[in-house]
C-alpha positions as CSV (number, residue, x, y, z in Angstrom):
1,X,-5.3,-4.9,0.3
2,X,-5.9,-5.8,3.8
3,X,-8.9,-3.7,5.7
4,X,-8.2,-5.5,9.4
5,X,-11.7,-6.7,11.0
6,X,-13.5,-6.0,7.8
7,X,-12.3,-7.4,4.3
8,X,-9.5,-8.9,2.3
9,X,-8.7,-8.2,-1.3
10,X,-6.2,-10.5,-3.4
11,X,-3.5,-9.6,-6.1
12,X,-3.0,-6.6,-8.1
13,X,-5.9,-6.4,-10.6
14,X,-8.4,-6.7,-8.0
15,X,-7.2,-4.3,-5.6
16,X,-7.0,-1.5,-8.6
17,X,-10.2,-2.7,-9.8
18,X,-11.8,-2.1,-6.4
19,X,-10.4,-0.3,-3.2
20,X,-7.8,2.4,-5.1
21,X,-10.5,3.1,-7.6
22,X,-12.6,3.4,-4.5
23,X,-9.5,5.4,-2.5
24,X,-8.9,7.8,-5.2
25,X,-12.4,8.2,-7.3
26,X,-15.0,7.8,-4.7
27,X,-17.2,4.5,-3.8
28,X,-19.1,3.8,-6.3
29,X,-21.3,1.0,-3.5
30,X,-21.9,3.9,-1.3
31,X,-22.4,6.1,-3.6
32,X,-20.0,8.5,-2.4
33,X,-17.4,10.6,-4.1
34,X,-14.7,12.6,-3.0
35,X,-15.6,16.3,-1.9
36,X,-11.7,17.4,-3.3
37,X,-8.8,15.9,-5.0
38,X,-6.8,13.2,-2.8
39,X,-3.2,12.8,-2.0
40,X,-1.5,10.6,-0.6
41,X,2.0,11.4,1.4
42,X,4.5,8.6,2.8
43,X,5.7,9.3,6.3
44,X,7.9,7.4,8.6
45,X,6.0,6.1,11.9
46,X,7.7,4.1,14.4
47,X,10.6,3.0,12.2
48,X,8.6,1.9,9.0
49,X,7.1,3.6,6.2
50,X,3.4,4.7,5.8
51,X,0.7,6.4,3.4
52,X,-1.4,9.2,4.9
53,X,-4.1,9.8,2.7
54,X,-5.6,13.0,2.3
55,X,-9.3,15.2,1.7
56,X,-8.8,18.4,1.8
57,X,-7.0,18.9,5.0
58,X,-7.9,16.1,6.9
59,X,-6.2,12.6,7.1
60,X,-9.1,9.6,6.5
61,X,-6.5,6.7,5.9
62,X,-3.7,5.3,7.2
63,X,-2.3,3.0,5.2
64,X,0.9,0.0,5.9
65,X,2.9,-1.3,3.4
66,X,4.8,-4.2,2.9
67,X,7.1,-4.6,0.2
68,X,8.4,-8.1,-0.6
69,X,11.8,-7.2,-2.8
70,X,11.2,-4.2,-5.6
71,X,7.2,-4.8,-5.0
72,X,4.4,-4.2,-2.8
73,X,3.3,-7.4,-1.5
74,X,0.8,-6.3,1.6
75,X,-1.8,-3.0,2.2
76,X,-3.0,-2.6,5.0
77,X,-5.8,-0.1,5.2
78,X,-7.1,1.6,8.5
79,X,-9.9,4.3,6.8
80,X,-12.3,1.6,9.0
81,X,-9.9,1.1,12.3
82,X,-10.7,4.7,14.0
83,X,-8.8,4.1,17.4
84,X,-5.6,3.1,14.9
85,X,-6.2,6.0,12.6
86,X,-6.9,8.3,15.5
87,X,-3.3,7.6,17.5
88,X,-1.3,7.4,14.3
89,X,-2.3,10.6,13.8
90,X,-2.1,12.1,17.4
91,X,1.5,10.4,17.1
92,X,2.4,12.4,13.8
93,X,0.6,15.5,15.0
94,X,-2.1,15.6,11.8
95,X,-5.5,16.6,11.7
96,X,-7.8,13.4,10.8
97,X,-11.3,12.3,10.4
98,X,-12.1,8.5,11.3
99,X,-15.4,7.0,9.8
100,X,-16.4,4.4,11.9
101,X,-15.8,0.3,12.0
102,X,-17.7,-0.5,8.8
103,X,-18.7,0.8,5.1
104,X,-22.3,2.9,6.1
């Protein structure tokens, strides 16, 4: 799992271990926990495949994904890229919320 400008996770086990257990259970670092359930909905942009991921009625992450045969072989994650998160989103007509460059 890719966050562009910010971090780099590598292979499955850590990327459960860390940013989906973050994505869907809250971040435990920043102490943080999700306010209501999140979902996660693919949607086509601009001829690929994407995850919007959801609180409450608000979009806080877009997410890429490249798949190398039957299997995800790149995330990329722009919760902390707000001018990307803000266009997809203008592009796909979807409320959002963007939370800045960096972890708080």
């Amino acid at each position: 799992m890719e966050y562009p400008g910010l971090k780099v996770e590598y292979g499955a086990r850590a990327v459960r271990a860390r940013s989906l257990q973050g994505t869907l259970f809250g971040c435990p670092d920043a102490h943080h926990e999700p306010p209501v359930p999140l979902r996660c909905e693919v949607r086509a942009h601009r001829g690929e495949s994407i995850f919007l991921w959801w609180t409450g009625s608000e979009v806080h992450a877009v997410v890429r994904v490249e798949v190398n045969g039957e299997r995800i072989g790149r995330l990329l994650n722009y919760y902390h890229s707000p001018e990307a998160l803000a266009e997809v989103c203008r592009e796909l007509d979807v409320p959002f919320r963007t939370h800045g460059y960096q972890p708080a």
